[in-house]
C-alpha positions as a Python dict, from the first residue, in 0.01 Angstrom:
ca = {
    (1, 'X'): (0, 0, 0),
    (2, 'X'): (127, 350, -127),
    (3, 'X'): (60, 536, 217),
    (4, 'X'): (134, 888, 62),
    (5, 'X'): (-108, 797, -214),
    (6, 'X'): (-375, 692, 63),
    (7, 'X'): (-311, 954, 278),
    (8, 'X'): (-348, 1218, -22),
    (9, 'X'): (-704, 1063, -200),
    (10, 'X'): (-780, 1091, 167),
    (11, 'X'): (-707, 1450, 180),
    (12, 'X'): (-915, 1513, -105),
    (13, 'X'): (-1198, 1331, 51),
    (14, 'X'): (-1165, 1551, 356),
    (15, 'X'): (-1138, 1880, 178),
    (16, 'X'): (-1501, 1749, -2),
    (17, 'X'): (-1633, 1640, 318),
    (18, 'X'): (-1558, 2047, 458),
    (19, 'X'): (-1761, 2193, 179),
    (20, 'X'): (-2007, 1879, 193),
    (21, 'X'): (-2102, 1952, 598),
    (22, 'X'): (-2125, 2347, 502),
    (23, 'X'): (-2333, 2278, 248),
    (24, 'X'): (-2564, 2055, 407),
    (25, 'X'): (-2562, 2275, 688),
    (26, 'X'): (-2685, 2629, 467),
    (27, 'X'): (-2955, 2469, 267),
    (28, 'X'): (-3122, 2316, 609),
    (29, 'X'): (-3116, 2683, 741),
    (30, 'X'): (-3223, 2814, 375),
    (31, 'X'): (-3416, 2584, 135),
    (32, 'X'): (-3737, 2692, 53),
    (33, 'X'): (-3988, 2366, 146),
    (34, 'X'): (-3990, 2313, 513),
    (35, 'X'): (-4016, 1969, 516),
    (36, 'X'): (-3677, 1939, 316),
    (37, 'X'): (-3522, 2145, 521),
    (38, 'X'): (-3599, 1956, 829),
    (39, 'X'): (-3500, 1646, 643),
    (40, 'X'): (-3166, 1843, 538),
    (41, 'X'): (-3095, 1938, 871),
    (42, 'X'): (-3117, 1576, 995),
    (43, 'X'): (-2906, 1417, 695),
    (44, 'X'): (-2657, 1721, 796),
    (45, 'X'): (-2572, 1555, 1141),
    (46, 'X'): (-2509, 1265, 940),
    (47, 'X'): (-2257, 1425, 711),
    (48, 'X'): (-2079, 1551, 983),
    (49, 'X'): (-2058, 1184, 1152),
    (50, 'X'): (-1932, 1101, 837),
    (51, 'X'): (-1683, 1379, 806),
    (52, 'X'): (-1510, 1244, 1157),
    (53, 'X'): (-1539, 893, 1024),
    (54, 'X'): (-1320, 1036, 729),
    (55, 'X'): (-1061, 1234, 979),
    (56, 'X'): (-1076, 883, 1190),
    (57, 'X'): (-922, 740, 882),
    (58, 'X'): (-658, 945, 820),
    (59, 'X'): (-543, 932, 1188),
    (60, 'X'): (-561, 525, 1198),
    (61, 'X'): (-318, 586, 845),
    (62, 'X'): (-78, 838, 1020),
    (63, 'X'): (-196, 1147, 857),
    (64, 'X'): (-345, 1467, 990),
    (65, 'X'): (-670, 1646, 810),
    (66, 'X'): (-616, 1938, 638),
    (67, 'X'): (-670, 2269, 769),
    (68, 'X'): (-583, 2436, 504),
    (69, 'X'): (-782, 2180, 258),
    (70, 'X'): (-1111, 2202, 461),
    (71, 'X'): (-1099, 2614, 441),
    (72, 'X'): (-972, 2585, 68),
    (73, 'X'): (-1309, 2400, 46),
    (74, 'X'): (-1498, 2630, 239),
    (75, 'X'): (-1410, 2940, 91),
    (76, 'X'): (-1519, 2722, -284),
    (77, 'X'): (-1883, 2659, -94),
    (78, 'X'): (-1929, 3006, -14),
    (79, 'X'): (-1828, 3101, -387),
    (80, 'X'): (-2080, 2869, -507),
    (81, 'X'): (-2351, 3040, -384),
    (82, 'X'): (-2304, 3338, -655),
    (83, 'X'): (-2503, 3215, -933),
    (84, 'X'): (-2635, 3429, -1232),
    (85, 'X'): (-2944, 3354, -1170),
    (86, 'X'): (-3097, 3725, -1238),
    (87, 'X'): (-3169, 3817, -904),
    (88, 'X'): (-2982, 3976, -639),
    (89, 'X'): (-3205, 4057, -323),
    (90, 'X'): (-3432, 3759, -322),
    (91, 'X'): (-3358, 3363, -393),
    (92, 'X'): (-3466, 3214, -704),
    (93, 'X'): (-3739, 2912, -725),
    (94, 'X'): (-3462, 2746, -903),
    (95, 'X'): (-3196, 2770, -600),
    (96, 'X'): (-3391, 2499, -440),
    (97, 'X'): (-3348, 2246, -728),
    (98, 'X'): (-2991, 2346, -800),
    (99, 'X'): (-2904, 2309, -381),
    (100, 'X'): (-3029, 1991, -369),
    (101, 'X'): (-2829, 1865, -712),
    (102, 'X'): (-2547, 1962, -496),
    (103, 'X'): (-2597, 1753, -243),
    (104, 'X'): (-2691, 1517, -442),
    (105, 'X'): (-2302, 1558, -657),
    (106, 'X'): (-2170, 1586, -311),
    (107, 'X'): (-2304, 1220, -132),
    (108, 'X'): (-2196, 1043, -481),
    (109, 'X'): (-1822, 1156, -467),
    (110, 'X'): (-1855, 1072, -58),
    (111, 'X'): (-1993, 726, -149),
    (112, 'X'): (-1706, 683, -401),
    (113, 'X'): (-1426, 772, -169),
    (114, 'X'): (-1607, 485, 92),
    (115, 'X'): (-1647, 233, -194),
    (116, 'X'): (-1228, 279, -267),
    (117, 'X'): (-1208, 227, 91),
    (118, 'X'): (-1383, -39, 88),
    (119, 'X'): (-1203, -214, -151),
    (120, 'X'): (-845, -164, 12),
    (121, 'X'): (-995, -276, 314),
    (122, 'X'): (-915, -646, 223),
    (123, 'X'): (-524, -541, 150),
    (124, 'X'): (-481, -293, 490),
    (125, 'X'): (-587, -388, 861),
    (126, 'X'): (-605, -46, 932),
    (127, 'X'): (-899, 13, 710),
    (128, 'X'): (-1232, -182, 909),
    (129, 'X'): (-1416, -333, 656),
    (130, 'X'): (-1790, -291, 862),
    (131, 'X'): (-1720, 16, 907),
    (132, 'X'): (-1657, 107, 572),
    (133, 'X'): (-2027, -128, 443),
    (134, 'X'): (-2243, 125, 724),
    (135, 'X'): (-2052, 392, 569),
    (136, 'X'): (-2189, 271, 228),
    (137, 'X'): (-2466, 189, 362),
    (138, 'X'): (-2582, 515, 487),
    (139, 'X'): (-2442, 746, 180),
    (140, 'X'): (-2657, 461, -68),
    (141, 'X'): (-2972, 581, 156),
    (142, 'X'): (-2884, 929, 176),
    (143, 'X'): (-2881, 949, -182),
    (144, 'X'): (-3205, 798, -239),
    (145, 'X'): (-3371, 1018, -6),
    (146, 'X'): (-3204, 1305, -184),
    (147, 'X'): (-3316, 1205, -478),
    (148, 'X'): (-3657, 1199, -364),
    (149, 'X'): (-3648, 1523, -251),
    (150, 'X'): (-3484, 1654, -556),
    (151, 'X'): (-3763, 1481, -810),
    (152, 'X'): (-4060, 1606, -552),
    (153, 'X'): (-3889, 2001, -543),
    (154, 'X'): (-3816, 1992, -904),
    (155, 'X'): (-4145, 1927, -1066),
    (156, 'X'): (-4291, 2149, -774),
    (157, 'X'): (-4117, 2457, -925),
    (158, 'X'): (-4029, 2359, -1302),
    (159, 'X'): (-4474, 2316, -1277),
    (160, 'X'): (-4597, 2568, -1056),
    (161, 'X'): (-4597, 2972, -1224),
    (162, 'X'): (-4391, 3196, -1001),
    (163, 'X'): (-4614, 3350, -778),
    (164, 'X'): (-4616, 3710, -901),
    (165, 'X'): (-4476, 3634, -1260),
    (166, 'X'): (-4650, 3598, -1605),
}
């Protein structure tokens, strides 16, 4: 096992997993249906289990998270949210969609990252190979509950006229 080669596709992981826990984190404070927000909010807990999972990891592999990857992350997040979207003061119907595509891009490269893991596991003791099937497990259900939510939100506002527009 290349260790410096682990230890960086790890790093890359947990720069993702920064951004991934912010973003969760804004759209359950922001997104415009209630009831996805609430579900947001609880997946977001999730995430963040998840994240320390990750940082877990690369401590059991003799690395150290990033600091400077997770704010590199970060600050790309916060960037993210400037969309042309034609509207400065108030959110777009779109936004919703688009936030929860995100996610959506987000949990896929998380679940990728695990399902690497996953299969190292076999060729390094250091990598627990339950651990790494309930990490699967629970990104594999996160995304089908995103996509869910995604579907439902999407046809909601693609169907529905803009209240106020033509």
């Amino acid at each position: 096992m290349d260790d410096d080669l682990l230890l960086g596709q790890l790093q890359h992981h947990w720069a993702g997993s920064s951004a991934g826990v912010a973003l969760f984190e804004r759209v359950g404070r922001t997104h415009g249906d209630p009831e996805v927000a609430a579900e947001i909010r609880l997946m977001a807990a999730a995430v963040n289990d998840d994240r320390e999972a990750l940082r877990q990891i690369i401590l059991k592999v003799g690395g150290k998270p990033s600091s400077v990857a997770a704010t590199g992350a970060r600050v790309a997040e916060l960037l993210g949210r400037l969309k042309p979207n034609g509207r400065i003061v108030r959110r777009s119907p779109l936004t919703d969609v688009l936030e929860l595509e995100m996610l959506r891009t987000a949990v896929s490269g998380k679940r990728s990252g695990w399902q690497l893991l996953r299969a190292l596991a076999p060729h390094d003791s250091r990598l627990d190979e339950r651990a790494l099937d309930e990490l699967l497990r629970r990104a594999e259900d996160e995304l089908t509950r995103l996509e869910k939510m995604h579907v439902r939100v999407g046809l909601e506002r693609l169907l529905e006229p803009e209240p106020g527009g033509d």
